[in-house]
Backbone as ProteinMPNN parsed JSONL, in Angstrom:
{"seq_chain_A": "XXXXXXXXXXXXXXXXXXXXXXXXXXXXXXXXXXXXXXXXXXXXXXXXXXXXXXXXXXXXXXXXXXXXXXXXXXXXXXXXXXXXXXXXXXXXXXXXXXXXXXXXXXXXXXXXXXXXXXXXXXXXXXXXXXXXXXXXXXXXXXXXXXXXXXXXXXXXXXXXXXXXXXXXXXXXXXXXXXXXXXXXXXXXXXX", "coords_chain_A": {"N_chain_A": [[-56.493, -34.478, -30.126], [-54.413, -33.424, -32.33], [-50.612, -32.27, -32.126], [-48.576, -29.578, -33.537], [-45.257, -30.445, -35.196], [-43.418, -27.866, -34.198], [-44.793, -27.52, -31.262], [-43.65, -28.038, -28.383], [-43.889, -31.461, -26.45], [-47.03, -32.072, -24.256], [-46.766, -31.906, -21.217], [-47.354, -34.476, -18.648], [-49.065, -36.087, -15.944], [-46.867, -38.393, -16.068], [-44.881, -37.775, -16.88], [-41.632, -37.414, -16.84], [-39.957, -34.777, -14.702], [-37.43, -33.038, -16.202], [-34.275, -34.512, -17.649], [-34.154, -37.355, -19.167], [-31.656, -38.843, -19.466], [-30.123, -37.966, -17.429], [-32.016, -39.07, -14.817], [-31.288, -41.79, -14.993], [-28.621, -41.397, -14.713], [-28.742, -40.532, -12.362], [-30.584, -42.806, -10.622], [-29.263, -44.862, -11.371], [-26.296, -44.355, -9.665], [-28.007, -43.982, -7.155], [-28.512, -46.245, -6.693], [-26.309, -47.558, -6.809], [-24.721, -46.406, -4.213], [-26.856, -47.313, -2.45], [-26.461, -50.068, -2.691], [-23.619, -50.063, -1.342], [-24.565, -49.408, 1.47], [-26.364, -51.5, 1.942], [-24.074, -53.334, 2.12], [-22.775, -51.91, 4.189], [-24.62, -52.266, 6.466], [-24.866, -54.938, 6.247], [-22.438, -56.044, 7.349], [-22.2, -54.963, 9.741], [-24.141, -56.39, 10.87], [-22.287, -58.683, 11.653], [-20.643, -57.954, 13.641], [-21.59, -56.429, 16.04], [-20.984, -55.01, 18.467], [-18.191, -53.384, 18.166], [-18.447, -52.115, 15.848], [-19.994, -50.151, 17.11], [-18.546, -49.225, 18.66], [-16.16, -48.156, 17.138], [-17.885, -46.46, 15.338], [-18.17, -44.396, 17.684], [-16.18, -42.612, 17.159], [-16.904, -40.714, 15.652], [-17.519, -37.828, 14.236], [-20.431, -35.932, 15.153], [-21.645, -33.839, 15.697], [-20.238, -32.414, 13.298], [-21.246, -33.646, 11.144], [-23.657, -33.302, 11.774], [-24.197, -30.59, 11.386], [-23.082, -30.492, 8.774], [-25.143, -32.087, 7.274], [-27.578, -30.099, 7.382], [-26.152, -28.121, 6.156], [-26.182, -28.989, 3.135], [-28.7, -29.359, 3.175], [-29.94, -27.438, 3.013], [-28.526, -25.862, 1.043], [-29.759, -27.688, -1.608], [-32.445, -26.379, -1.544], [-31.886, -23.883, -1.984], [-31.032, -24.715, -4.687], [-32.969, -25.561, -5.676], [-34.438, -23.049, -5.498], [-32.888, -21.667, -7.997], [-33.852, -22.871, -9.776], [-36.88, -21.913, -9.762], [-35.965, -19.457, -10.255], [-34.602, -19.375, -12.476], [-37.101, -20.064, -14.582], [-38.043, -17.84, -14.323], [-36.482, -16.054, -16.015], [-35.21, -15.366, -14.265], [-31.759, -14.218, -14.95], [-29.855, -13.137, -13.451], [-30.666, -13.718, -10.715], [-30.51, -16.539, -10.769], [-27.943, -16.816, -11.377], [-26.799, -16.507, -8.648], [-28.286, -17.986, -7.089], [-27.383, -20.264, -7.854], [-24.696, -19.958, -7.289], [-24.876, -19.531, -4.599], [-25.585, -22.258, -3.583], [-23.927, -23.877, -4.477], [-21.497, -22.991, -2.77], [-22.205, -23.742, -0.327], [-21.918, -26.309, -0.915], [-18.853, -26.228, -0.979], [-18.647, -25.402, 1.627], [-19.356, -27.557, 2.607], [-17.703, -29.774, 1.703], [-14.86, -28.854, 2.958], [-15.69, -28.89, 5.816], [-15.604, -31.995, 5.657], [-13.377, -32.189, 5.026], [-11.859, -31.769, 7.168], [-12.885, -32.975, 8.874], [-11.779, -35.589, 7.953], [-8.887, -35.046, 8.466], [-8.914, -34.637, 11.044], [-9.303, -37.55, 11.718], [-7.184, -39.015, 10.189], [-4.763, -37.872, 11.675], [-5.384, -39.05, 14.061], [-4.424, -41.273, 13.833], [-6.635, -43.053, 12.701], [-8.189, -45.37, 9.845], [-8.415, -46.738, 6.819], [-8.19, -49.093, 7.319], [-8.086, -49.724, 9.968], [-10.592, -50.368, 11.463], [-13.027, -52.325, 9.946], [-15.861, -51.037, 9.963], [-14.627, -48.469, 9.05], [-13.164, -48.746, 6.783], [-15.728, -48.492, 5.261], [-17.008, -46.361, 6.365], [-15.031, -44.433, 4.992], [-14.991, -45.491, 2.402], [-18.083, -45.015, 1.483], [-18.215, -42.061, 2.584], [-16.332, -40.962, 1.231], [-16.642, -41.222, -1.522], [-19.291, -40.324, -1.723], [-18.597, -37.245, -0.837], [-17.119, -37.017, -3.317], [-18.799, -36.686, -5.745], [-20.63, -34.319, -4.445], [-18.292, -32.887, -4.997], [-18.701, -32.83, -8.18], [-21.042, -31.997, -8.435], [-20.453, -29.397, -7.689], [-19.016, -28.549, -9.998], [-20.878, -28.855, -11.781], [-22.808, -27.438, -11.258], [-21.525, -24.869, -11.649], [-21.128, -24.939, -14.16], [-23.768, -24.972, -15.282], [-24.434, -22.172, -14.447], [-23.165, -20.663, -15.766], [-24.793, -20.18, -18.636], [-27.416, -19.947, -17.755], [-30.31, -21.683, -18.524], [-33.43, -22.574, -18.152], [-33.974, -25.406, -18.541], [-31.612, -26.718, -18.464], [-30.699, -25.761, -15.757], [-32.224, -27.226, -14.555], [-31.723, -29.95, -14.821], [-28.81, -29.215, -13.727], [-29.761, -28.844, -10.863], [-31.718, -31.667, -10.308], [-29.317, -33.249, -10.265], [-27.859, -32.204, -8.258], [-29.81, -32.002, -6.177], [-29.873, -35.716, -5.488], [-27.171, -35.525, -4.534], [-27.474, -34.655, -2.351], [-29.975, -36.344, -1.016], [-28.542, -38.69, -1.046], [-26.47, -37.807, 0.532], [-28.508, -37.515, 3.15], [-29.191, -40.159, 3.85], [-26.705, -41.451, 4.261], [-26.193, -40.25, 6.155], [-27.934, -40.985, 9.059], [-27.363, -43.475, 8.872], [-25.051, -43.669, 8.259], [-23.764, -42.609, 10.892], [-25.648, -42.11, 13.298], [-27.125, -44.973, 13.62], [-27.348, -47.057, 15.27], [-25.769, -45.832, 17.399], [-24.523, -45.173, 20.931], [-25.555, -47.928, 21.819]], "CA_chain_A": [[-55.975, -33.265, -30.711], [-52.633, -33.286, -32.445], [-49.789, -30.704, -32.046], [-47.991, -29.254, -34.734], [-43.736, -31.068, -35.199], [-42.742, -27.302, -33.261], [-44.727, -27.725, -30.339], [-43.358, -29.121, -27.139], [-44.877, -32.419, -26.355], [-47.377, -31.457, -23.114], [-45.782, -32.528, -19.326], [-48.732, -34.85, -18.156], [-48.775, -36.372, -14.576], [-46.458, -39.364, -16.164], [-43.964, -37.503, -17.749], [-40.749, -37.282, -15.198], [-39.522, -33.532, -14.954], [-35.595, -32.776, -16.379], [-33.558, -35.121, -18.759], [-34.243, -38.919, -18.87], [-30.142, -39.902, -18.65], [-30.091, -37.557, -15.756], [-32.595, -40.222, -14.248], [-30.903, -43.2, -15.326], [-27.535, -41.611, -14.039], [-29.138, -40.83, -11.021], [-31.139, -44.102, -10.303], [-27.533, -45.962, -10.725], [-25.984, -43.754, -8.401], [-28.589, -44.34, -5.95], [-27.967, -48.409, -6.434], [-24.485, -47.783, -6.046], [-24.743, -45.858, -2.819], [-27.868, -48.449, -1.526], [-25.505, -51.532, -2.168], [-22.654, -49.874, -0.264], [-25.419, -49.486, 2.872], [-26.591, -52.646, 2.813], [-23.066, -54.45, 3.181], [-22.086, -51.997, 5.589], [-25.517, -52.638, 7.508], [-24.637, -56.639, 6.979], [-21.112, -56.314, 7.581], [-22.427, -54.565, 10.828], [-24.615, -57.373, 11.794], [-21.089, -59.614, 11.687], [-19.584, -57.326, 14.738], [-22.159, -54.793, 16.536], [-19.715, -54.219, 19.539], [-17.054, -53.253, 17.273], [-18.897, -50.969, 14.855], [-20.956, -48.908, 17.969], [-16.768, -48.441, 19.303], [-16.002, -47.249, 16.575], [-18.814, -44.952, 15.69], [-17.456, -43.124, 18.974], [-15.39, -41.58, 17.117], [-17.346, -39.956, 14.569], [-17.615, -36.439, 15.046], [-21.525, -36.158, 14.654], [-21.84, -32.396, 15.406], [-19.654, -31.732, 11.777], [-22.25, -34.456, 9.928], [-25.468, -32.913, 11.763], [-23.775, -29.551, 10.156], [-22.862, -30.782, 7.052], [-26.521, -32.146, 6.467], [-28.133, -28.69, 7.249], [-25.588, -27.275, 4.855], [-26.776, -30.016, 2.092], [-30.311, -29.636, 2.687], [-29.845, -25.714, 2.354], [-28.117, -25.711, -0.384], [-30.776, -27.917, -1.977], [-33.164, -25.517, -1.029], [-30.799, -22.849, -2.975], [-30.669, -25.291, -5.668], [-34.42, -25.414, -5.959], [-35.351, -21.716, -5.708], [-32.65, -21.385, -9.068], [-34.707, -23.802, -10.538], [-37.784, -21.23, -10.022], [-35.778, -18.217, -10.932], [-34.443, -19.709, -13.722], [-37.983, -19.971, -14.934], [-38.976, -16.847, -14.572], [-36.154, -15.75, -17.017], [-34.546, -14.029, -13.891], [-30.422, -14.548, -14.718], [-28.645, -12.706, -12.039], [-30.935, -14.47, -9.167], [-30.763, -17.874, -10.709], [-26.597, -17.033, -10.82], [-26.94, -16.195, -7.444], [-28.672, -19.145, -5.904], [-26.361, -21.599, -8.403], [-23.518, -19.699, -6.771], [-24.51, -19.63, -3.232], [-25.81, -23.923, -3.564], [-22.334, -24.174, -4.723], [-21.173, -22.369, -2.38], [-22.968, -24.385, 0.777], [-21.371, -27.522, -1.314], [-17.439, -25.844, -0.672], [-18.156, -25.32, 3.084], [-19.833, -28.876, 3.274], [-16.605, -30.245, 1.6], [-14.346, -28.39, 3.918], [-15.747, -29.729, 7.309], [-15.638, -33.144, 5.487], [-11.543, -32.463, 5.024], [-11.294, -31.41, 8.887], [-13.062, -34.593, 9.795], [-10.673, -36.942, 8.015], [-7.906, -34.814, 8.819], [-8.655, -35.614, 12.74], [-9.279, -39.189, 11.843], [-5.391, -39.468, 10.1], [-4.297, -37.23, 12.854], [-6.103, -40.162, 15.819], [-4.377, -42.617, 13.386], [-7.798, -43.947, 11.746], [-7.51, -45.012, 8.784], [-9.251, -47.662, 6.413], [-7.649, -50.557, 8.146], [-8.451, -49.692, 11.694], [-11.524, -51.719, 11.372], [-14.256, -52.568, 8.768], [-16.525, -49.956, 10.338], [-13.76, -47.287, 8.894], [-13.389, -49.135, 5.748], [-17.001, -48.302, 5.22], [-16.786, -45.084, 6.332], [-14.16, -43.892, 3.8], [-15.53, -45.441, 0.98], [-19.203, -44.294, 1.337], [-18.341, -40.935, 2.399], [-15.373, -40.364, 0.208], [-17.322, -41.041, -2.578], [-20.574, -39.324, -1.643], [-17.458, -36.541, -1.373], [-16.63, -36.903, -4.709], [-20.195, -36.42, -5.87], [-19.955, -33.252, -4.228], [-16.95, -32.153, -5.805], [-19.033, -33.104, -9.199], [-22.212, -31.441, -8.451], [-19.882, -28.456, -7.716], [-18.96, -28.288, -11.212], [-22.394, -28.83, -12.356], [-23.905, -26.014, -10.809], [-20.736, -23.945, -12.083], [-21.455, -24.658, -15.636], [-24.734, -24.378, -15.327], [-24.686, -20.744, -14.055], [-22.713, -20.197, -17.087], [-25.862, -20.062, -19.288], [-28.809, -20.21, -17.006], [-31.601, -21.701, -19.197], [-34.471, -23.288, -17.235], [-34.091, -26.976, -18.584], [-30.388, -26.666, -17.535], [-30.701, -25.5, -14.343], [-33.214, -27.801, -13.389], [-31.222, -31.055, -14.621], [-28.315, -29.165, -12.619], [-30.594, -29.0, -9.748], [-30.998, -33.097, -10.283], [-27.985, -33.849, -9.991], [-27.768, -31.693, -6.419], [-30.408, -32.906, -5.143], [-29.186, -36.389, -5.763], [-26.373, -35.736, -3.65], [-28.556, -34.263, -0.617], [-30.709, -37.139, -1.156], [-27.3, -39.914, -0.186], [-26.233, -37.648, 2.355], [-29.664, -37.887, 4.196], [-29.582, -41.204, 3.779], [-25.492, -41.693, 4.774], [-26.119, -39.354, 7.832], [-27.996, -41.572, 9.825], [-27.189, -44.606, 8.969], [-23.42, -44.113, 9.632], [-23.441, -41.568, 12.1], [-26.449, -42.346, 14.101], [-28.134, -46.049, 13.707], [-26.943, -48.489, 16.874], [-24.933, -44.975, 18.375], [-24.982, -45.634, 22.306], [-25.642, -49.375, 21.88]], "C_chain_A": [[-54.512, -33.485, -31.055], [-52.084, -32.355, -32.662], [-48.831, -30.757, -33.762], [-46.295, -29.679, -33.959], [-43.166, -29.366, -34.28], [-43.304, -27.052, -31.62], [-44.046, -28.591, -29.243], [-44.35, -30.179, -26.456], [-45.778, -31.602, -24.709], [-46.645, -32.727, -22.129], [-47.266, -32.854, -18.526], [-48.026, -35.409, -17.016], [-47.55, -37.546, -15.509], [-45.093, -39.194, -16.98], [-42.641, -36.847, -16.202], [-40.054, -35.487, -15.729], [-37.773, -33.665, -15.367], [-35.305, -34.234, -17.582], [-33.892, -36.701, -18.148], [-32.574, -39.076, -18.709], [-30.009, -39.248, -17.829], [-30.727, -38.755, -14.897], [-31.887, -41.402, -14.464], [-29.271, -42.839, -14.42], [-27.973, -41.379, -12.397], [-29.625, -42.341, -10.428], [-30.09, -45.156, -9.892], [-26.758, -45.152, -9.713], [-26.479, -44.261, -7.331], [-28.763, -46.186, -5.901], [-26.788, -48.511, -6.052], [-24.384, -47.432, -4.498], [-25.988, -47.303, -1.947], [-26.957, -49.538, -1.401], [-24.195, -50.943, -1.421], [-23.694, -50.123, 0.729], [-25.313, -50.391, 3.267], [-25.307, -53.319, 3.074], [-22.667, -53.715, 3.94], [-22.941, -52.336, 6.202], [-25.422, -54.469, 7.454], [-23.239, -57.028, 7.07], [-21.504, -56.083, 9.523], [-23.121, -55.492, 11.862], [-23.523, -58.52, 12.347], [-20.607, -59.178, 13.451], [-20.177, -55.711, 15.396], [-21.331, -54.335, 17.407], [-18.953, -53.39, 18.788], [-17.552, -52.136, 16.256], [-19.608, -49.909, 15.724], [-19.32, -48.259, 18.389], [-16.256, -47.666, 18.449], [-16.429, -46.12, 15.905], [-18.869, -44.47, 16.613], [-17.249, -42.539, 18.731], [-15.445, -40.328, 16.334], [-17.578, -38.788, 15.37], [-19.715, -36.253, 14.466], [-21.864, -35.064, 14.661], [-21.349, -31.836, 14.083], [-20.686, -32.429, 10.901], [-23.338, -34.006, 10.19], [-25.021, -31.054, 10.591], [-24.306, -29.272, 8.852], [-24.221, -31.227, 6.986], [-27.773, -30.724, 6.337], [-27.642, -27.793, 5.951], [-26.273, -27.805, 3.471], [-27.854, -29.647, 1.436], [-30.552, -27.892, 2.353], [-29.621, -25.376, 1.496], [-29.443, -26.384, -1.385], [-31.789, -27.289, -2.116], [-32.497, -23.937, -2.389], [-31.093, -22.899, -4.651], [-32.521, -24.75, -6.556], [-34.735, -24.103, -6.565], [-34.442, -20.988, -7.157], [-33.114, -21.736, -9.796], [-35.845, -22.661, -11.176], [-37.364, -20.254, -10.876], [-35.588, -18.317, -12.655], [-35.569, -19.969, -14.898], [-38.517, -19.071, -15.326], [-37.945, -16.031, -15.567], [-35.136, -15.113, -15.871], [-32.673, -14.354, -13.916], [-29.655, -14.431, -13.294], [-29.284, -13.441, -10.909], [-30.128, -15.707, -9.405], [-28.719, -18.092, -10.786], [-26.105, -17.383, -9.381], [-27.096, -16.879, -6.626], [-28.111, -20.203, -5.968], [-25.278, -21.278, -7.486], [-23.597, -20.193, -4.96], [-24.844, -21.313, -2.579], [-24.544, -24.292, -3.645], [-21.109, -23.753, -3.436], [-20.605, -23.422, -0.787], [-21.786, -25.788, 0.229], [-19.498, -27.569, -0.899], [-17.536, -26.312, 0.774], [-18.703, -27.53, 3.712], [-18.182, -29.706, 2.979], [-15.514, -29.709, 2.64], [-14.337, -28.822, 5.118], [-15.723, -31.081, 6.903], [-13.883, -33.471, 5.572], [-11.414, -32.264, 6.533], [-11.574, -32.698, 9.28], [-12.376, -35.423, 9.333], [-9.356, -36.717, 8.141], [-7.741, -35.253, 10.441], [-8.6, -36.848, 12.586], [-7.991, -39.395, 11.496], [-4.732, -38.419, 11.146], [-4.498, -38.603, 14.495], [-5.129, -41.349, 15.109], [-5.409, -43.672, 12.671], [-7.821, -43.908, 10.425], [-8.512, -46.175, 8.372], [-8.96, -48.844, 6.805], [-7.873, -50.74, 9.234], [-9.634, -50.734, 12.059], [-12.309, -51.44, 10.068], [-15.256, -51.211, 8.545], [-15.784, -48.598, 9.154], [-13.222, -47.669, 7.623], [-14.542, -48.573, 4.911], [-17.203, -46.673, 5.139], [-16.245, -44.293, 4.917], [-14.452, -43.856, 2.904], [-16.864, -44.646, 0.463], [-19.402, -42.706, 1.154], [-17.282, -40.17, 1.569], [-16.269, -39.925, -1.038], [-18.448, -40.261, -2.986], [-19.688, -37.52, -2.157], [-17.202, -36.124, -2.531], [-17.963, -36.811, -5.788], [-20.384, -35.154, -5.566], [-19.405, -32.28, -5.094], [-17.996, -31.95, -7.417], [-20.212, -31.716, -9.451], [-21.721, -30.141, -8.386], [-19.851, -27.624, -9.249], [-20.402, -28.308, -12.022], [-22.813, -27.913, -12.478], [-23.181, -24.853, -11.259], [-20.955, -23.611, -13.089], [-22.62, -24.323, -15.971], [-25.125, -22.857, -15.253], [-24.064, -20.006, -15.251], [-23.613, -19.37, -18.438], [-26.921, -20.55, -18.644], [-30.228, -20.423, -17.635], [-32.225, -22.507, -18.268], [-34.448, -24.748, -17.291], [-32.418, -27.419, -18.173], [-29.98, -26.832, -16.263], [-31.39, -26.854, -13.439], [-32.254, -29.188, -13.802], [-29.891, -30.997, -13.593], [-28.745, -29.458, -11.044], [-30.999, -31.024, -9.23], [-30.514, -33.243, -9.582], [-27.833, -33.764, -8.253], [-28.64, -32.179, -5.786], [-30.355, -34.263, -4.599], [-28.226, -36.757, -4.436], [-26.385, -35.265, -2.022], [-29.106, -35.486, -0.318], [-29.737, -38.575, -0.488], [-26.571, -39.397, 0.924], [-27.524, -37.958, 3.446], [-29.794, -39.417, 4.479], [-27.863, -41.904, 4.509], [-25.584, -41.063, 6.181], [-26.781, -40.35, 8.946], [-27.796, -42.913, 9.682], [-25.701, -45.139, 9.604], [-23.009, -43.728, 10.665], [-24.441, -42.001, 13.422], [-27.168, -43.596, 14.549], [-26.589, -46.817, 14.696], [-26.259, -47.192, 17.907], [-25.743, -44.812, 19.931], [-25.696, -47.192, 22.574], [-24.573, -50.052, 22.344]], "O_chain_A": [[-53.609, -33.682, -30.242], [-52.62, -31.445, -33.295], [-48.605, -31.593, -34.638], [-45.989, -29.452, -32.789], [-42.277, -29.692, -33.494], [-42.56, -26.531, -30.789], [-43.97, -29.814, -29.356], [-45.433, -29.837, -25.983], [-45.198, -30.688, -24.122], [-46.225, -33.872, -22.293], [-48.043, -32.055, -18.004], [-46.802, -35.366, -16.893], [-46.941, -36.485, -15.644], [-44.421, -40.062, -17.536], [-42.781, -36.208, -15.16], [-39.774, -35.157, -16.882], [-37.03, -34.419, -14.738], [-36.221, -34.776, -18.201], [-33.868, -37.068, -16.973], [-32.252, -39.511, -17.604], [-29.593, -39.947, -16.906], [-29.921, -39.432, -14.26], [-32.243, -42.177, -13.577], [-28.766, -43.669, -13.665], [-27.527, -42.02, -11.446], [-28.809, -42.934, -9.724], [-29.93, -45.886, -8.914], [-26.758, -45.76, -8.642], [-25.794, -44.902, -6.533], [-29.112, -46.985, -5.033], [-26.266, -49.266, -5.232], [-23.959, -48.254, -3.687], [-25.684, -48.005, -0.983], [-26.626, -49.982, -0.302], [-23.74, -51.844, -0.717], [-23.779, -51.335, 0.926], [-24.705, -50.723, 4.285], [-25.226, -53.914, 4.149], [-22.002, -54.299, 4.795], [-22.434, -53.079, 7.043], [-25.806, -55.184, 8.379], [-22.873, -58.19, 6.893], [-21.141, -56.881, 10.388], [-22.953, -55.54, 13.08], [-23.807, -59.196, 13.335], [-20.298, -60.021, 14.294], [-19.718, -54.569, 15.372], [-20.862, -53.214, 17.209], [-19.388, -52.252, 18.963], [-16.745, -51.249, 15.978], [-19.849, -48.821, 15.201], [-19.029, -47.063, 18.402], [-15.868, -46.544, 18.774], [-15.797, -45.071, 15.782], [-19.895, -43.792, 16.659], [-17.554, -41.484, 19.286], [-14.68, -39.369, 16.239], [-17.761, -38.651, 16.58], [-20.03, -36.536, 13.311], [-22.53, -34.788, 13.664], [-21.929, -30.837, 13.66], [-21.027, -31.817, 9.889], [-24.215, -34.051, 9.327], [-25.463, -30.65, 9.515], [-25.114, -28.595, 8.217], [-24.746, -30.332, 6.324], [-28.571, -30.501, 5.426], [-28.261, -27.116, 5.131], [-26.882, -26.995, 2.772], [-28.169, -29.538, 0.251], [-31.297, -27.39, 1.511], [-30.324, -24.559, 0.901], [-30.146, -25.533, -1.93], [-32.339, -27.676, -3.147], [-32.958, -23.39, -3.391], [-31.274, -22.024, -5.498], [-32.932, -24.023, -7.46], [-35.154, -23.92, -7.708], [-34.926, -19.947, -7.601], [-33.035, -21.098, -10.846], [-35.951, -22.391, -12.372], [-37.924, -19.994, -11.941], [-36.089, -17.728, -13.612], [-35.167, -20.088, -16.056], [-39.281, -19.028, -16.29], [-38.577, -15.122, -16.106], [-34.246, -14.381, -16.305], [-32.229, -14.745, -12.836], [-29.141, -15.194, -12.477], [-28.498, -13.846, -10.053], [-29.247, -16.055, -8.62], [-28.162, -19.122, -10.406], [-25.292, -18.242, -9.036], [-26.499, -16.841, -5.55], [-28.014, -21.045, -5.075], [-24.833, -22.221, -6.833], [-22.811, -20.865, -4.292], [-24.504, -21.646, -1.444], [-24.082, -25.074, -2.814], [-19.998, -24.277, -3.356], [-19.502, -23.718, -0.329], [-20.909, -26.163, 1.007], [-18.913, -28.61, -0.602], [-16.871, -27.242, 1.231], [-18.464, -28.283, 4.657], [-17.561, -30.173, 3.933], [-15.335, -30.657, 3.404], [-13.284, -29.157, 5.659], [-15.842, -31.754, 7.927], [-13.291, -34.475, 5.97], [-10.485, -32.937, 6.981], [-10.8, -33.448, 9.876], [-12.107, -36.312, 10.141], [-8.544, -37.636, 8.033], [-6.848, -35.924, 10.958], [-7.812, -37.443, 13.321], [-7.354, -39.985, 12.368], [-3.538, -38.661, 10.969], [-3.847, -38.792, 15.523], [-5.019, -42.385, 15.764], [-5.123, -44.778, 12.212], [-7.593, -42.898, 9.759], [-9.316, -46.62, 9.191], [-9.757, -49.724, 6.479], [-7.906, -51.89, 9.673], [-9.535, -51.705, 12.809], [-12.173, -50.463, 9.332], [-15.437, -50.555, 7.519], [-16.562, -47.884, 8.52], [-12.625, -46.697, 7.162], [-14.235, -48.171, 3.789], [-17.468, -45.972, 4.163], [-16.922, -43.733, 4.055], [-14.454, -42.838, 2.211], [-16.914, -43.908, -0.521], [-20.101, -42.095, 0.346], [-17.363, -38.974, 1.286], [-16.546, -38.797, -1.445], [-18.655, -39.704, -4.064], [-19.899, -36.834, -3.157], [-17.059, -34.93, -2.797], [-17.562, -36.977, -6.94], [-20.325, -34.506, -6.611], [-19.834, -31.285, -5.677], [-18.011, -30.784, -7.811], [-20.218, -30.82, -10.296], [-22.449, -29.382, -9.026], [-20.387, -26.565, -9.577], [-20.661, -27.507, -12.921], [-23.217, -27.399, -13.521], [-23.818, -23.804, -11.358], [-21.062, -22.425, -13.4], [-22.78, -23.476, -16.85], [-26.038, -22.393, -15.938], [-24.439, -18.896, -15.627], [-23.273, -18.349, -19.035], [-27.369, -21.641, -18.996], [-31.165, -19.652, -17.428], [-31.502, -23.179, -17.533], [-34.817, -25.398, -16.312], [-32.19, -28.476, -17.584], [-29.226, -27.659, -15.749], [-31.212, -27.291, -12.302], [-31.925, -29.671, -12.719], [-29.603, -31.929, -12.843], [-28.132, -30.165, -10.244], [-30.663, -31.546, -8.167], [-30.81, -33.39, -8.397], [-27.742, -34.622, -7.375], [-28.375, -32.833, -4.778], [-30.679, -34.378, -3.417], [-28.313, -37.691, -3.638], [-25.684, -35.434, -1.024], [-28.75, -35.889, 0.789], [-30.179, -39.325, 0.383], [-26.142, -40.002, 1.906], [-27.354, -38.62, 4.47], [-30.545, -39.796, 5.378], [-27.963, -42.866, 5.269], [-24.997, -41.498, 7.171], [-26.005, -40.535, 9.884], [-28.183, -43.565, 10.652], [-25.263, -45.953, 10.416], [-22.119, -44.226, 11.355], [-23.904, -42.199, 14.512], [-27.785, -43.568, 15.615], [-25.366, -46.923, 14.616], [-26.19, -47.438, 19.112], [-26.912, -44.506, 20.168], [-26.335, -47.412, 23.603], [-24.603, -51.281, 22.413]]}, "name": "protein", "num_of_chains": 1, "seq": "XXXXXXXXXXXXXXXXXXXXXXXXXXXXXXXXXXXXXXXXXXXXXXXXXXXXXXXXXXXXXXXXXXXXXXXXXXXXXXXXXXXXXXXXXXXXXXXXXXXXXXXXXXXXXXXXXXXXXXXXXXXXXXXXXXXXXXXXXXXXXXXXXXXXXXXXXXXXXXXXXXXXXXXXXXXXXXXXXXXXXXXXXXXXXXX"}
């Protein structure tokens, strides 16, 4: 059966939902963030003493937090996705705003925690471990900050194929925190 040049092609199992360079900028993202891991996980095999001492100091109650906040927001992100479907504006403002929202307070306990760390004196030189640290979660950070704006502009004009590549993006950056949370916070801790 062929469609007429103003139909929309149909969305079969093989067709990926939201914008193909969304996917492509995501996909590199998530290579960028995987090759940080693995050299900190084979920098880590260099000096396990030394990287469990200094994951001491991590505060792990602000990162179990901050991933609740993440995965909530996500959650947020999602159900604008739906609204935004159903045509409904003011929700799908609503849930952009309060995902965005979740994304402020996650940034926030991320500034307290590296304000104690340059407060203890830790810093990216202290060891490798904290090298690692900084960069991964700065950047994840700054991802964040991004997706912030995303979801801002998005709410701007809430159309459904919008929202949902906003939504992307956020999930995205739920998706490297879950994946930064235990690996720096929790894998060898008490070893």
């Amino acid at each position: 059966m062929s469609r007429t040049p103003t139909e929309p092609p149909a969305r079969g199992i093989e067709a990926l939902p939201g914008d193909l360079m969304m996917w492509v900028l995501i996909v590199s993202e998530l290579l960028v963030f995987g090759a940080g891991l693995l050299a900190f996980m084979g920098v880590r095999l260099t000096d396990p003493a030394g990287f469990a001492e200094a994951q001491s100091h991590l505060d792990r109650t602000g990162a179990g937090l901050n991933t609740m906040i993440l995965v909530t927001s996500g959650w947020l992100a999602a159900r604008a996705v739906a609204a935004a479907e159903s045509a409904d504006t003011a929700r799908t403002r609503a849930l952009l705003a309060g995902a965005a929202a979740l994304g402020v307070a996650f940034l926030w306990i991320k500034w307290l925690d590296y304000a104690a760390k340059g407060a203890a004196g830790i810093t990216f030189e202290t060891h490798p471990f904290f090298t690692f640290y900084y960069l991964l979660t700065g950047f994840h950070a700054v991802h964040v900050v991004a997706g912030i704006v995303i979801l801002g502009l998005v709410a701007i004009r809430p159309r459904a194929p919008t929202v949902e590549v906003g939504a992307m993006f956020w999930h995205m950056v739920d998706l490297v925190w879950v994946l930064l949370f235990p690996i720096i916070y929790l894998l060898g801790a008490g070893a």
